[in-house]
N, C-alpha and C positions, 0 to 999 in steps of 0.2 A: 504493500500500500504506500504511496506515494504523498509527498507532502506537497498541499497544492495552497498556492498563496493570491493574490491579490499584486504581487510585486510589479505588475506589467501598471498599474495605474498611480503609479506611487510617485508622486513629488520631489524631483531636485531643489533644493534651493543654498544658496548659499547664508552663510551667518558667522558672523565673527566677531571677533574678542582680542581684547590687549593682555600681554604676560601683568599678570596683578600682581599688587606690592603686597607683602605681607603687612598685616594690620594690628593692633592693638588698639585697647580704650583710649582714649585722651584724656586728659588731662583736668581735671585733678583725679578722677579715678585713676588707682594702680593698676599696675600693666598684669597682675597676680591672679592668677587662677588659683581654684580649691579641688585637692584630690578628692576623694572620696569617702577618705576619713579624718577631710580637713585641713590637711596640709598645706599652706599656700607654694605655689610651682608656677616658677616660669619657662616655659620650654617653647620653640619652633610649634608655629601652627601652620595651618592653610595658607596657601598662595607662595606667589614666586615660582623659580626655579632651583628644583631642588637635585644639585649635581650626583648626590650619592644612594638616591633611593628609584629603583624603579618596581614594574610591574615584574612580578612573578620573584620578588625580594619577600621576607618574612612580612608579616602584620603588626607582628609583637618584637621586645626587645630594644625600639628606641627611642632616644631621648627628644621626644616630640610628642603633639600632642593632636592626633588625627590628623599628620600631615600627607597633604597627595604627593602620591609620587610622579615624577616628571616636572610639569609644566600647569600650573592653573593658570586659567584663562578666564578673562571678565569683560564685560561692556557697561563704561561710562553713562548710564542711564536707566532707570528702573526696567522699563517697560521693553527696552532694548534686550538688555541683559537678560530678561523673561525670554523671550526668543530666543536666543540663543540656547539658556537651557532647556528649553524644552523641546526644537526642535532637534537640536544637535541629539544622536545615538551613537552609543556605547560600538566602537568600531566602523562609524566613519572616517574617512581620510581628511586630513587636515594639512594645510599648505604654510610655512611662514612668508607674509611678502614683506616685511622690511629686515632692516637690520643685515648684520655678518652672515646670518643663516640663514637667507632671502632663501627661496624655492625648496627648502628642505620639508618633506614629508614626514607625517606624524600620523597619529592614530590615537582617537580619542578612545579614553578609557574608564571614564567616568562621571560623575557629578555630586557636590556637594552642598553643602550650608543649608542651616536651617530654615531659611529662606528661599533655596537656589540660589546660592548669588555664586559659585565657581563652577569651570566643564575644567575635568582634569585631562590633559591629553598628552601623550606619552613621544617622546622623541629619543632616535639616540644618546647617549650620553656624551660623546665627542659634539654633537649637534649643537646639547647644550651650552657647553662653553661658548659656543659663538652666540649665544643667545641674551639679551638684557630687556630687562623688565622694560612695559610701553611698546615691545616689538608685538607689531600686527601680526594677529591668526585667522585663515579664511578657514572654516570647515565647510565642506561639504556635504550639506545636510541630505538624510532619505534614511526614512523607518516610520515615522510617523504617521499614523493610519495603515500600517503591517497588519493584516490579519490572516487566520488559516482556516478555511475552508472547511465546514462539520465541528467548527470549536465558536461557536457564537458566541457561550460565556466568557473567551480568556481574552484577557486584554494585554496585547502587546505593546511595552514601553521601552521608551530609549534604546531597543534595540534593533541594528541595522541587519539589513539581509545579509552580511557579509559573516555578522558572528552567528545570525541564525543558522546558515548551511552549515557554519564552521561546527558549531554544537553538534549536528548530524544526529535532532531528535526521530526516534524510531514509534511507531503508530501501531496501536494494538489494542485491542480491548474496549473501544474507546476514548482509550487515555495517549494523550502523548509524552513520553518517557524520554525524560531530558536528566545528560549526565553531570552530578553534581560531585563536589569532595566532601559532603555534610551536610548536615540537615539542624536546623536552626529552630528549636523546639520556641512558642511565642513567650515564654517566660523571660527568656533571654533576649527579648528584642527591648531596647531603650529608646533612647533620642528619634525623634522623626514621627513616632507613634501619632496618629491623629493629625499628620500634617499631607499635603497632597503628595503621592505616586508621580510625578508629572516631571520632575525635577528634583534635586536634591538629592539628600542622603536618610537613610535610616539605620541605625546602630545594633550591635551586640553589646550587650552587658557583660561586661566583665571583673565586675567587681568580686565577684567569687570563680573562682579560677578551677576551680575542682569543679565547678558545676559547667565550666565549662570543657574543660578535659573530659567529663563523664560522657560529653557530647563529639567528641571526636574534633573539637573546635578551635584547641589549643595552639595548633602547628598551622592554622589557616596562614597563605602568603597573597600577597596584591594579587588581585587576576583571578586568582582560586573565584568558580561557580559554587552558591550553594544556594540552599534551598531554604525557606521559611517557610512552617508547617503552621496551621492552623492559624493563619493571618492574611485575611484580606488586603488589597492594595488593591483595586478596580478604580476607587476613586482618591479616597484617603488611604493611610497606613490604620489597621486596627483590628482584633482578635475577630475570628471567624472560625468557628471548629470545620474541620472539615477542607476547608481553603487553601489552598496554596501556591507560591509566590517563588522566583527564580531570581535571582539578583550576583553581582560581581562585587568582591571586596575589592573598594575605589580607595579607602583610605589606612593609614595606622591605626593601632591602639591609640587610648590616651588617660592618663589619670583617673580622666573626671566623672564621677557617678553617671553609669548611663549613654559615656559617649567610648565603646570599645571600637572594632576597626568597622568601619561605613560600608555600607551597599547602597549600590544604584541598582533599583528596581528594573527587571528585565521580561518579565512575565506573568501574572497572577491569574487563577481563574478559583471563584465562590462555589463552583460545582462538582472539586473534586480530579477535575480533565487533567491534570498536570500528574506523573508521577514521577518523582527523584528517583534514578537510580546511582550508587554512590558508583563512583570512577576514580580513582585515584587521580590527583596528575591534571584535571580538567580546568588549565588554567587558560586564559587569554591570549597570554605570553605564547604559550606553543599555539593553540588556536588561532591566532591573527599574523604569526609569526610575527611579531613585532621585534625591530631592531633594538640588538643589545648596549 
């Protein structure tokens, strides 16, 4: 049985974004975060260019605090930047046009903040060196209205045709059976709960750490696919027995009660249609062959 899509009627557009500065409070607020059992911490967060972490690296282990790996990308305007993140998907191809790394290709790999307000997207490492924040990114966007054919329920998010084939879900029973490295029981899901599917990021909880090892969830690395069990995303993020949801770790761990390493939401469906099966190894990184 054969996977049949809608992809003949689907939308090119382009949309783009500047390398973003990394950010802090201002002033007179401290620049201090609270760990989880209170401790204040200042460490590396989102945005910028981050020379020594990419996709298909660990999740956990360093001294940051839910930083993307690669390249975040932002646009100068509310309503702008909404565009962006929501059109752009998870393995579209991304161009730089200014700067030292003018024409160099990329592949996005993500999205974040609790707003949407970053598209994480992944360049080689040597790339980046030639690369400084304010350098313009064109992606080329197309995923957006993806659907498959006998699955009315599942709604397909931020993901491109490119990582759909690459996944090479197989069709049976009903169900379409797509390969994950773990399965993300809703207890453990934190940050993003109750916020829109469309954009953004939502979290694993990490604050007890044996509950997450019990889960097989310890050793997740960038890129790793997993699954979120009994948790709708159609419209918002929020518990749904029976539900379940397909997403990519975009970001690190981090301290802070409730913010452990991020997903960008890739697939959900309220009826059950989806089945995880585990795969070892099912990461982006070999998936999209993205440069090392």
């Amino acid at each position: 049985m054969s996977l049949s899509t809608n992809e003949d009627k689907l939308v090119t557009v382009s949309v783009m974004g500047f390398i973003a500065h990394p950010s802090f409070p201002g002033l007179p607020a401290e620049p201090y975060r609270l760990s989880s059992d209170g401790v204040p911490f200042l460490l590396p967060t989102y945005g910028g260019i981050v020379y020594n972490v990419s996709v298909g690296d660990s999740a956990y282990g360093w001294m940051a605090d839910c930083v993307h790996p690669g390249v975040s990308v932002t646009f100068p305007g509310e309503l702008g930047n909404r565009g962006l993140n929501i059109l752009a998907c998870v393995g579209n191809s991304a161009t730089v046009m200014t700067g030292e790394a003018r024409g160099t290709k990329g592949v996005v790999t993500g999205k974040s903040g609790r707003f949407s307000e970053q598209v994480i997207v992944h360049f080689s490492k040597a790339a980046r060196e030639k690369m400084a924040i304010s350098d313009k990114i064109v992606i080329k966007a197309r995923g957006v209205g993806l659907a498959l054919a006998g699955y009315d329920s599942m709604r397909l998010k931020s993901l491109s045709l490119d990582l759909l084939h690459a996944l090479g879900p197989s069709l049976g029973g009903g169900k379409l059976r797509i390969p994950v490295v773990g399965k993300v029981p809703a207890h453990l899901v934190g940050a993003g709960s109750g916020l829109t599917s469309e954009g953004g990021s939502i979290h694993i909880q990490t604050t007890e750490m044996k509950e997450v090892a019990a889960h097989g969830l310890d050793t997740l690395r960038l890129g790793d696919i997993v699954a979120l069990t009994d948790y709708d995303s159609r419209y918002q993020h929020g518990y749904l027995r029976g539900a379940v949801g397909i997403a990519v770790v975009g970001q690190t761990n981090g301290p802070r009660a409730g913010y452990g390493p991020g997903l960008t939401l890739l697939m959900t469906d309220a009826k059950g249609s989806i089945e995880p099966v585990i795969r070892p190894g099912t990461n982006i990184a070999s998936l999209l062959k993205l440069a090392p």
